[in-house]
C-alpha positions as CSV (number, residue, x, y, z in Angstrom):
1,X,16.6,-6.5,-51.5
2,X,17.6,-6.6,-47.9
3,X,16.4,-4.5,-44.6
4,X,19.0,-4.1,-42.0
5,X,18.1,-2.0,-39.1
6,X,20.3,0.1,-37.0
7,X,19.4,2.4,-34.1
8,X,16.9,5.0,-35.3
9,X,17.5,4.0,-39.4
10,X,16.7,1.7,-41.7
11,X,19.4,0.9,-44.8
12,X,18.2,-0.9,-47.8
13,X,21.0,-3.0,-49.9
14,X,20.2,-4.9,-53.1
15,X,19.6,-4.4,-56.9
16,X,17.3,-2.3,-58.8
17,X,16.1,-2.8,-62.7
18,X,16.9,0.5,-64.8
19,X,15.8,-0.5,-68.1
20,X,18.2,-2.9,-69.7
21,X,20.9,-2.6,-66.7
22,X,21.4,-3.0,-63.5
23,X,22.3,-0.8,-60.3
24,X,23.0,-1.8,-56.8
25,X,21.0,0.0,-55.0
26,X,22.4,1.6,-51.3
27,X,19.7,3.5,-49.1
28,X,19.0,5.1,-45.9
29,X,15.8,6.2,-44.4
30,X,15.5,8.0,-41.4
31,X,12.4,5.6,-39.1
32,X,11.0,7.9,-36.4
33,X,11.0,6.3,-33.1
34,X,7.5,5.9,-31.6
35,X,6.2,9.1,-29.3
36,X,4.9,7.7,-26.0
37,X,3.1,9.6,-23.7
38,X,4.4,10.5,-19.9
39,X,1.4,8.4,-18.8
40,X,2.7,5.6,-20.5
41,X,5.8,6.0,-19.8
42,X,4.9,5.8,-16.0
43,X,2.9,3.0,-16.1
44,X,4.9,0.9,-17.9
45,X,8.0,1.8,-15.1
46,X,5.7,1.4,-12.3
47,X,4.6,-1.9,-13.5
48,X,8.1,-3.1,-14.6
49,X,9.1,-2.6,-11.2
50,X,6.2,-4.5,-9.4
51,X,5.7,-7.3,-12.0
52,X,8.7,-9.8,-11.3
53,X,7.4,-9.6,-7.8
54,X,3.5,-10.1,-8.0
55,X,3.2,-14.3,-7.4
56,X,5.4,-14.0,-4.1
57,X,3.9,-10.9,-3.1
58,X,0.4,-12.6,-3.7
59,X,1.8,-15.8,-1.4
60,X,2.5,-13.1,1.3
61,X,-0.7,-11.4,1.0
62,X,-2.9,-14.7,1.2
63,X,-1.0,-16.1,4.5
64,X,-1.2,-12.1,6.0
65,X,-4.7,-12.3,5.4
66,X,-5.2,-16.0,7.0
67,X,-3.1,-14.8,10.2
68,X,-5.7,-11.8,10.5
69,X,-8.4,-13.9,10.2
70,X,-7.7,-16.3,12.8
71,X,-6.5,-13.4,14.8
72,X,-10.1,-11.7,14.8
73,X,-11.0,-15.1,15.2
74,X,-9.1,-15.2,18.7
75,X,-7.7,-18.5,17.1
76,X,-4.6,-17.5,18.0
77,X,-2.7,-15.4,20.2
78,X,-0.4,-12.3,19.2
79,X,1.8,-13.4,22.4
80,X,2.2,-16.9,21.2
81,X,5.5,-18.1,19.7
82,X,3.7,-19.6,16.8
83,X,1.6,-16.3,15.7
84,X,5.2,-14.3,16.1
85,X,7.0,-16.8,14.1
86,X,3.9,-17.1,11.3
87,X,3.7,-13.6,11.5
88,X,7.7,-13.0,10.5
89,X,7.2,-15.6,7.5
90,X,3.4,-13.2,5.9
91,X,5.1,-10.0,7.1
92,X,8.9,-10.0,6.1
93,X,8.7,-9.3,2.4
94,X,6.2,-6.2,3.4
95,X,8.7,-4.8,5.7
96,X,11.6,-5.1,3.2
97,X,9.6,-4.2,0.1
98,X,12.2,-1.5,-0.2
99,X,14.9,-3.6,-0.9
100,X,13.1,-5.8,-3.9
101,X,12.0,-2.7,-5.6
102,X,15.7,-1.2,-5.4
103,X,16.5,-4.7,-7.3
104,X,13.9,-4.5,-9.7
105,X,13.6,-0.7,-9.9
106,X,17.6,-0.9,-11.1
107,X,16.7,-3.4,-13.8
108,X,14.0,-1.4,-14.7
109,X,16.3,1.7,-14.9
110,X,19.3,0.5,-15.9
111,X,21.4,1.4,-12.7
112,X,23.6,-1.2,-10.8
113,X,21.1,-3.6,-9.2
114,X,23.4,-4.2,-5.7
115,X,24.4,-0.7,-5.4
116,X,20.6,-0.3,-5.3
117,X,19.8,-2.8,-2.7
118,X,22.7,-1.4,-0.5
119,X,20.8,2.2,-0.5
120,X,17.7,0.1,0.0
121,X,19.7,-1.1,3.2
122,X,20.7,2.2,4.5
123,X,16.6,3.5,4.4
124,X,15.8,0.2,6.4
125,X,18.8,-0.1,8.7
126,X,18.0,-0.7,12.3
127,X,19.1,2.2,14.2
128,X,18.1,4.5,11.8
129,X,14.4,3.0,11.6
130,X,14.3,3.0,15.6
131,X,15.5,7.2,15.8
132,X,12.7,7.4,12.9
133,X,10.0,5.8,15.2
134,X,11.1,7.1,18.1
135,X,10.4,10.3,16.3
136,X,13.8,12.0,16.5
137,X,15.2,14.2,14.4
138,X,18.8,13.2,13.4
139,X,21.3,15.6,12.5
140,X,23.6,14.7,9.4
141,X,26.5,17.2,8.3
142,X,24.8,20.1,9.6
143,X,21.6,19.4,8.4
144,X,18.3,17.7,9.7
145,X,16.9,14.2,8.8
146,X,13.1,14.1,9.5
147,X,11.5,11.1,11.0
148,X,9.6,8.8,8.0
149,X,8.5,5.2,8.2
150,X,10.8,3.8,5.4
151,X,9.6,0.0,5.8
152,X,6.8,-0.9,3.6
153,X,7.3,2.1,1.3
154,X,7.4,2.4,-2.2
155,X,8.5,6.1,-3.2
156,X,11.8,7.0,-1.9
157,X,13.4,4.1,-3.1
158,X,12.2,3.9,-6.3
159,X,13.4,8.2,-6.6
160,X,16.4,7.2,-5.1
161,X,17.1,4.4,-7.9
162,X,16.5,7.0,-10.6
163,X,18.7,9.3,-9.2
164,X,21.1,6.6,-8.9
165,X,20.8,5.8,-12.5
166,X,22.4,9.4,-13.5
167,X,25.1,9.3,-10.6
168,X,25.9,6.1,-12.2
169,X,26.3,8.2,-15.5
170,X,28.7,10.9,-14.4
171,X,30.9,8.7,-12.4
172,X,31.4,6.4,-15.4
173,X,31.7,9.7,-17.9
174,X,34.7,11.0,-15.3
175,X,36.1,8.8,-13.5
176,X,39.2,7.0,-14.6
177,X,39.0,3.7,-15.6
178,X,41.0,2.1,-12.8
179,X,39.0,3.8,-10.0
180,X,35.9,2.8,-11.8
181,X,35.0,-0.2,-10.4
182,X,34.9,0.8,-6.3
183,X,34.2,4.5,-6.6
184,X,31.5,4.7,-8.8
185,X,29.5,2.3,-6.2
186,X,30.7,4.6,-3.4
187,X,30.1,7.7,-4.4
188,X,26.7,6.3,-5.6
189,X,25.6,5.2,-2.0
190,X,27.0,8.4,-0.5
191,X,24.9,10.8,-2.5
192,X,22.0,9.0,-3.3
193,X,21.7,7.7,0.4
194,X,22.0,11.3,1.3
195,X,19.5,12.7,-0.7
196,X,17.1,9.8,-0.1
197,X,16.6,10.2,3.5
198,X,17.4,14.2,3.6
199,X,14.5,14.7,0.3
200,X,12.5,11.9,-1.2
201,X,11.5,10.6,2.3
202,X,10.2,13.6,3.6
203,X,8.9,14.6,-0.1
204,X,6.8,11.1,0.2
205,X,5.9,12.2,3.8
206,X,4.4,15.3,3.1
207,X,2.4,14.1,0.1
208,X,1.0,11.5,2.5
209,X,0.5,13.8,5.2
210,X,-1.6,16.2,3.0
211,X,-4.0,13.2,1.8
212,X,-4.6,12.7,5.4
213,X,-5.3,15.8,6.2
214,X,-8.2,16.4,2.7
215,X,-9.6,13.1,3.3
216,X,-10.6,14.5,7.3
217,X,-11.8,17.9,5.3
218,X,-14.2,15.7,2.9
219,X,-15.6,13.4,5.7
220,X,-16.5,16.3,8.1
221,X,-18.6,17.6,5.1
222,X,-20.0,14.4,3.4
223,X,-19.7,10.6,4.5
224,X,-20.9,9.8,1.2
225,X,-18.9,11.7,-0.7
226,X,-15.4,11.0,1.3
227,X,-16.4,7.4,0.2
228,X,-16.4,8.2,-2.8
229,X,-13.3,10.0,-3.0
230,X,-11.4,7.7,-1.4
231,X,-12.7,4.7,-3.1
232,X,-11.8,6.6,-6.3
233,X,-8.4,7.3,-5.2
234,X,-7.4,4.7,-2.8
235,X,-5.6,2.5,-5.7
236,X,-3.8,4.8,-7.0
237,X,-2.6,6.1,-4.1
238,X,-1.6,2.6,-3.0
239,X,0.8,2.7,-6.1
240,X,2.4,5.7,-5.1
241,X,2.7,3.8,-1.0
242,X,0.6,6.7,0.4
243,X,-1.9,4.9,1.6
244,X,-0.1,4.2,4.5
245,X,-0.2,7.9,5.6
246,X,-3.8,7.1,6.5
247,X,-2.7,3.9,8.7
248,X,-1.6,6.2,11.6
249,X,-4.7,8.0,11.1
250,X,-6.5,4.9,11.5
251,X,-5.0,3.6,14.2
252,X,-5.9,6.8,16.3
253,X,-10.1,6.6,15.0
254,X,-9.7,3.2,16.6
255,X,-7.7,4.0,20.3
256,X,-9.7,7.4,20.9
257,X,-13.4,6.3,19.0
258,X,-13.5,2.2,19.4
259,X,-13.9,2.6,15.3
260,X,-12.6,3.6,12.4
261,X,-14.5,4.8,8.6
262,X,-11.0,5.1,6.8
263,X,-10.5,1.0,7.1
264,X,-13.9,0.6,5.5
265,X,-14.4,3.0,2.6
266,X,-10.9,1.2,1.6
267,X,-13.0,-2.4,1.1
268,X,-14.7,-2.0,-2.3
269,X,-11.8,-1.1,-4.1
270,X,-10.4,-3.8,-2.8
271,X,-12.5,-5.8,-3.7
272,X,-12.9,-4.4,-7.3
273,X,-9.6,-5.3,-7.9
274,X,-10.6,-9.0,-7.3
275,X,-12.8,-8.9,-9.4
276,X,-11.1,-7.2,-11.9
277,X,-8.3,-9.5,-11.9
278,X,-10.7,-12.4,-11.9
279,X,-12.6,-10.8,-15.4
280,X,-8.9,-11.0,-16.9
281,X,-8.5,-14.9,-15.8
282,X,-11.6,-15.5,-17.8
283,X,-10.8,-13.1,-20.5
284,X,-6.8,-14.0,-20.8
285,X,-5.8,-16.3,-23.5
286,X,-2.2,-16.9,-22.4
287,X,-1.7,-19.9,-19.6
288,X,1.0,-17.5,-17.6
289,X,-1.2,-14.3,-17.6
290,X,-4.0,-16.4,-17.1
291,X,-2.8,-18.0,-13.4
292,X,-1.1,-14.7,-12.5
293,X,-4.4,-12.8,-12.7
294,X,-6.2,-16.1,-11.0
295,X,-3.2,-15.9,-8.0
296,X,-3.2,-12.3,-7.4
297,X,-7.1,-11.7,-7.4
298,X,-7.5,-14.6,-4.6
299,X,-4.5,-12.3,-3.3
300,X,-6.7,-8.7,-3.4
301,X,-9.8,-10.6,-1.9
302,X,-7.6,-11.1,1.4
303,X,-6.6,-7.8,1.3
304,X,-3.1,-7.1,-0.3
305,X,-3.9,-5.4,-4.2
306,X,-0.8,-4.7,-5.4
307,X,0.0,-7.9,-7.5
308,X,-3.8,-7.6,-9.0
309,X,-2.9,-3.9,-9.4
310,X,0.3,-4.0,-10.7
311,X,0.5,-7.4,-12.5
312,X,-3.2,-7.5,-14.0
313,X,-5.7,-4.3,-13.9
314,X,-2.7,-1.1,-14.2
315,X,-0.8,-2.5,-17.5
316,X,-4.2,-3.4,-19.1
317,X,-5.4,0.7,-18.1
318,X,-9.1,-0.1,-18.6
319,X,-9.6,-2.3,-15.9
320,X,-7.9,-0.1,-14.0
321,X,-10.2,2.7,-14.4
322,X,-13.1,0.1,-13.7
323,X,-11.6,-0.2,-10.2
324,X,-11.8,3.0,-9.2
325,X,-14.9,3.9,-10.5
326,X,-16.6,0.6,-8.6
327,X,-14.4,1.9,-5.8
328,X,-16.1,5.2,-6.1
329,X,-19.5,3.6,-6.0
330,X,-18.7,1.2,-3.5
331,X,-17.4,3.6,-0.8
332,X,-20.5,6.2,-1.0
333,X,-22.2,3.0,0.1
334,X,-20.1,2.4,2.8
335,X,-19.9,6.4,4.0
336,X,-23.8,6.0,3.5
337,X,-24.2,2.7,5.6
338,X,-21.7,4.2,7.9
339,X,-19.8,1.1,8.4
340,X,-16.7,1.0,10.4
341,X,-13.6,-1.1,11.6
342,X,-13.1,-2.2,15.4
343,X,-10.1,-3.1,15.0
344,X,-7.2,-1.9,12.8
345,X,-6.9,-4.7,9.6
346,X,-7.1,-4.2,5.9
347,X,-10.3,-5.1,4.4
348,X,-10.3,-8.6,3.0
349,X,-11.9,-12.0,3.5
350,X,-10.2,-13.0,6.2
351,X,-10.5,-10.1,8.5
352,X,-13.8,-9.2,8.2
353,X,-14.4,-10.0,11.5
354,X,-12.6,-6.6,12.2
355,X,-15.5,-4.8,10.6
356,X,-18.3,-6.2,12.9
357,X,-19.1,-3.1,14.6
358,X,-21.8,-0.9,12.8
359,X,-22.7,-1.3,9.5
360,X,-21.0,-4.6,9.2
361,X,-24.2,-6.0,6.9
362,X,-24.0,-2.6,4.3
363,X,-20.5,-3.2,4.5
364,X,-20.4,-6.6,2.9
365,X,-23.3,-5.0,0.6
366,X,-20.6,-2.2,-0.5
367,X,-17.9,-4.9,-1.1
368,X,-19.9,-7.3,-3.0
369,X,-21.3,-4.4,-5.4
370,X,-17.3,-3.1,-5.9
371,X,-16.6,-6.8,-6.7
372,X,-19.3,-7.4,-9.2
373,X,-19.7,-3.9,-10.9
374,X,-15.6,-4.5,-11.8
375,X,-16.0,-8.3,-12.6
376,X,-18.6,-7.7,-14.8
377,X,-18.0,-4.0,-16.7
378,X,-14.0,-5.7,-17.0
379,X,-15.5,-8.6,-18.9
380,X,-18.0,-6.4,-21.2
381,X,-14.9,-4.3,-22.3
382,X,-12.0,-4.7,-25.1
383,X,-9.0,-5.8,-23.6
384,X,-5.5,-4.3,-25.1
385,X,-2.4,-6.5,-25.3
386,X,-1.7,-8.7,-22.4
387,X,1.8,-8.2,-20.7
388,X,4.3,-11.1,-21.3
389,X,5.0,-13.0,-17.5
390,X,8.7,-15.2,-17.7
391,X,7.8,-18.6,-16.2
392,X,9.3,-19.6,-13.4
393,X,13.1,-21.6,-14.5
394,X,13.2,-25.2,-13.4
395,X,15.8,-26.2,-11.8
């Protein structure tokens, strides 16, 4: 008897014995398709969209954090050609992160992958981003566009490519097929460009701005306990790209205090995602898996988490939730030490010298303790199935 199966059935062919003759035998049965929860549903699209880009977003990460390092270090000079230069090479893929996630957020989604980048292009294009941080308002078919930092983010584009996805849909469903081709990437880019910057970027905005403004509420009350909120939360915020609503923030403790606390409750979690990552090298069984978790926690111990996030701890879920509970731990240790950065740098090997104001020795106590509680409660627990990584084609 044969099996052949078709979307949502299975039909069986072949012969049956009914006493002394016999019958071919034709059937259908209806197979259910698997019920997945909205959860898992998001995770796996959040990390479909971040995976194909983990290794180079781990190389970026590493030289950012070296360039910090000898920064703080006062090897180097920010006016120098050579830092500028160094500096475009760690910091270019960060600035355009937009424009890989349209590409992989539209192979993800099942939307035209250039049509995406091209909306990618229009949140990123220069004289847009300037009006933005000049903080101007711009005025588009009688309505307003708000000022949002669109370099570096993470939300809008990936809304606007799942909006694109169902534009896609209706201008295939209605438009002739000899118009096809052009107009259904025009109109595309004309409403999904529209509602990008005019919605999802001051949707993302907001959602950012109100993190701020409850992580200033919980400090004023408890050091401890905003370090342990926002070592709990500062992950999964990071996969969202609202963490960077608390960069302005920071930069402000640092010009009008000399130091900042929100640069420093960030640097267990950090950390725990290192060692996280580094639990599931030891753990892994497959070679790819095994030197993608190796490269991307060296990448979260010099501050950049998202390929350790994204590639290793968030499709395996329980190390995951190890990170942010050593996070948790780790930052009411640093709200309790009261350590703080001097200067404005993500937490990570390489610019710890940024953190040598006070607290700098209960600091590295906090970071070490993140790093170990997720190394070790990672390797103590079941593991589910690892995610397949393509190798990289030779040539």
């Amino acid at each position: 008897m044969q099996k052949v199966t078709l979307t949502g059935h299975s039909y069986y062919s072949g012969v049956r014995m009914q006493g002394d003759h016999m019958n071919v035998v034709n059937e259908e049965t209806v197979v259910k398709p698997s019920k997945r929860s909205l959860v898992n549903i998001i995770i796996d699209g959040i990390s479909g969209i971040f995976l194909p880009i983990v290794n180079i977003l781990s190389a970026a990460g590493i030289m950012k954090g070296l360039l910090a390092g000898a920064v703080a270090l006062e090897l180097i000079s920010k006016t120098e050609g050579t830092y500028t230069v160094l500096n475009a090479m760690a910091d270019s893929l960060f600035h355009y992160l937009p424009l890989l996630l349209a590409f992989t957020a539209a192979r993800k989604f099942g939307a035209n992958p250039f049509t995406a980048v091209v909306i990618g292009g229009v949140m990123l294009y220069p004289s847009l981003t300037t009006l933005f941080a000049n903080n101007e308002v711009i005025e588009f078919m009688g309505m307003s566009i708000k000022p949002v930092n669109y370099p570096a983010s993470a939300i809008p584009i990936i809304l606007a490519v799942g909006l694109l996805v169902y534009v896609e849909r209706f201008c295939v469903k209605i438009l002739p097929e000899v118009i096809r081709g052009f107009f259904t990437p025009l109109i595309s880019v004309i409403v999904v460009s529209s509602v990008t910057l005019l919605v999802f970027g001051p949707m993302g905005a907001l959602a950012g701005d109100a993190l701020a403004d409850g992580y200033r509420t919980v400090y004023n009350l408890s050091s401890v306990g905003a370090g342990m909120v926002l070592g709990a939360i500062i992950q999964p915020m990071v996969i969202f790209g609202l963490h960077w609503s608390l960069v302005p923030l920071a930069i402000n403790n640092i010009s009008t205090g000399g130091s900042d606390t929100i640069l420093a409750l960030m640097g267990p979690a950090a950390f725990a995602q290192a060692g996280a990552a580094l639990a599931v090298f030891i753990k892994a069984k497959d070679k790819q898996f095994r030197t993608l978790s190796l490269s991307a926690s060296i990448s979260a111990l010099f501050g950049v988490t998202e390929p350790a996030m994204f590639g290793v701890n968030l499709p395996l879920r329980k190390p995951m939730i190890i990170v942010c509970c050593a996070g948790s731990i780790g930052g009411g240790m640093v709200g309790m030490f009261g350590s703080s950065a001097i200067s404005f740098a993500f937490p990570g090997l390489a610019t710890l010298p940024a953190y040598l104001g006070d607290g700098f020795g209960g600091f590295l106590i906090a970071c070490t303790t993140g790093f170990l509680i997720a190394l070790i409660a990672t390797l103590c627990v079941k593991l589910g199935p690892e995610p397949v990584v393509e190798p990289i084609a030779k040539s």
